[in-house]
N, C-alpha and C positions, 0 to 999 in steps of 0.2 A: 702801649699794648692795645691790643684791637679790644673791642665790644664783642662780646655776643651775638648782638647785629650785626657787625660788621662778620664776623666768622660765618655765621650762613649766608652772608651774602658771599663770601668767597670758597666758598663751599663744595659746593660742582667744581671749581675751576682745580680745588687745592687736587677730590678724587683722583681730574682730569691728568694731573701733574702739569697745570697750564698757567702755574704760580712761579712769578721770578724767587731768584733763591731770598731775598730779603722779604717777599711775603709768605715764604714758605715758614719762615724761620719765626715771624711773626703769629705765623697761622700754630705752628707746635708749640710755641712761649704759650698762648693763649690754651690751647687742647693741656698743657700738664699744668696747669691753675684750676682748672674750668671742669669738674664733673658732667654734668650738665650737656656740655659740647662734645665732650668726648663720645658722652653715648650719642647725642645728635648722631655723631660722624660716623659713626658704631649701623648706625641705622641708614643711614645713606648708603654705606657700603654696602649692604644687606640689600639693601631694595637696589643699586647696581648691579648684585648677581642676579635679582631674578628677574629681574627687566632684558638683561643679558641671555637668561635660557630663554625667550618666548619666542616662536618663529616669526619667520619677518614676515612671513606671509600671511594674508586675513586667512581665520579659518570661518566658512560659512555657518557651522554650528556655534560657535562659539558667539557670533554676529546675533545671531535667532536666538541664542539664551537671555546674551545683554538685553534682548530688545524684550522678549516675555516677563525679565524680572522690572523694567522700567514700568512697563505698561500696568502690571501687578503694583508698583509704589503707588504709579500715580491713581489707582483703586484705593486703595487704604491711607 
């Protein structure tokens, strides 16, 4: 049975469905033991959709905010 380590290390691949069936099959043995992992995976999925809505494009303001809240840390 995998580790917990070993499950987020194969993590991104299992979302990706880029798991052979005997790791897939490893990776769900471990997810219905594992509280824990589950919500791990719970939240990867989550942060895949919204990684997913963001345009692909730079937006210039969005650049100029990043850059004003860095400059704002590195003050305080």
């Amino acid at each position: 049975m995998l580790s917990c380590k070993d499950l987020v290390a194969q993590s991104s691949d299992f979302l990706d469905g880029q798991l052979s069936l005997r790791e897939r099959l490893g990776v769900r043995a471990h997810l219905a033991m594992c509280r824990h992992c589950r919500r791990f995976i719970r939240q990867m999925k989550v942060s895949q959709q919204v990684l997913r809505q963001l345009p692909d494009a730079a937006i210039p303001e969005l650049d100029a905010l990043a850059e004003r809240l860095a400059q704002q840390r590195r003050k305080s």
